[in-house]
C-alpha positions in Angstrom: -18.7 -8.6 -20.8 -19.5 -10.7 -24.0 -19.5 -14.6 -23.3 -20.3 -17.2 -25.9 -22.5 -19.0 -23.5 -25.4 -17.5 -21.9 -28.5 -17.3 -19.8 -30.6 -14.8 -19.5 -32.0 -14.3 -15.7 -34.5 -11.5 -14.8 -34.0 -9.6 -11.2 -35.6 -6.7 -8.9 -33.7 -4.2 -8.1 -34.4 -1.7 -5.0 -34.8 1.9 -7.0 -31.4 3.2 -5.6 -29.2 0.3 -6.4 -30.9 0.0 -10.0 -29.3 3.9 -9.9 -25.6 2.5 -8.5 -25.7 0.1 -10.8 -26.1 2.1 -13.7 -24.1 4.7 -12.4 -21.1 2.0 -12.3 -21.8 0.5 -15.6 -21.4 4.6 -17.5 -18.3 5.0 -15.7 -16.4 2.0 -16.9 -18.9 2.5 -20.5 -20.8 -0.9 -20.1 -23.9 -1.6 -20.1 -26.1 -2.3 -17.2 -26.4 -6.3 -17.9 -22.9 -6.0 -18.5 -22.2 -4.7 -15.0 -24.9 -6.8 -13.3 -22.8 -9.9 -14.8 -19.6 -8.2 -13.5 -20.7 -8.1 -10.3 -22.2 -11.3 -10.0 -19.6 -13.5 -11.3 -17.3 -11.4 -8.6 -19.8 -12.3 -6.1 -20.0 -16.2 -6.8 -15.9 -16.1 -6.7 -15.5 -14.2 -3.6 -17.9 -17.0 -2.2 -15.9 -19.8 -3.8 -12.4 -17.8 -2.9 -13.0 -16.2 0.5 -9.7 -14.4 0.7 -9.7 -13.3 -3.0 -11.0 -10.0 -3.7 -11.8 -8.0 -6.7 -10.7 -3.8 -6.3 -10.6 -0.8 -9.0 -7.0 -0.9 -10.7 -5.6 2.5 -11.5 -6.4 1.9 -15.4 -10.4 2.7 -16.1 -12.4 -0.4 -16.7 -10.1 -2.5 -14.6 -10.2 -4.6 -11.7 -7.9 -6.2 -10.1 -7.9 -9.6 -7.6 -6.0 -9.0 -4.3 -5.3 -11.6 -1.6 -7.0 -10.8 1.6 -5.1 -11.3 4.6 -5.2 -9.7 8.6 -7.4 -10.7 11.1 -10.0 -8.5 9.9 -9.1 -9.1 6.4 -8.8 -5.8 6.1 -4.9 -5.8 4.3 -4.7 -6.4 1.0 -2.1 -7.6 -2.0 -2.5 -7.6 -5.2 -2.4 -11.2 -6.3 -0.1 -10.0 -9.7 2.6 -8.2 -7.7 2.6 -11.1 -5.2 3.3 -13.0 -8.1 5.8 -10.8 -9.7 8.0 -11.2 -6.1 7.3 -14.6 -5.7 8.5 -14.7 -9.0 11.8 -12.3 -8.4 13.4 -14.2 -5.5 
């Protein structure tokens, strides 16, 4: 995740999701600050956009945002194909 702008900030880790966290950041072949960012910047949206969430897509180092709906917010819809119906009619 290359940006033009920006800071660097220093964090503790527990051991085990030091671990994760590199584990995620091989899989999709970033680096650890890379994923760290990832998931912040994720984190600080979801907080911003409560009923917008960020899943794995089917192609490798992709992620998708989905609306969250449901009372338990447990259904999901990929904001793009809600689009592409929206879109359709």
């Amino acid at each position: 995740m290359s940006t033009i702008h920006s800071t660097v900030i220093s964090m503790r880790l527990p051991v085990e999701s030091g671990k994760r966290l590199k584990r995620m950041a091989r899989r999709h072949g970033w680096t650890a600050s890379d994923a760290s960012a990832r998931l912040v910047e994720e984190g600080l949206r979801r907080a911003e956009f409560a009923f917008i969430d960020f899943r794995e897509a089917a192609r490798p180092a992709f992620r998708a945002a989905h609306w969250l709906f449901g009372k338990s917010q447990c259904s999901c819809a990929a904001i793009g194909e809600t689009q592409n119906l929206w879109h359709a009619t």
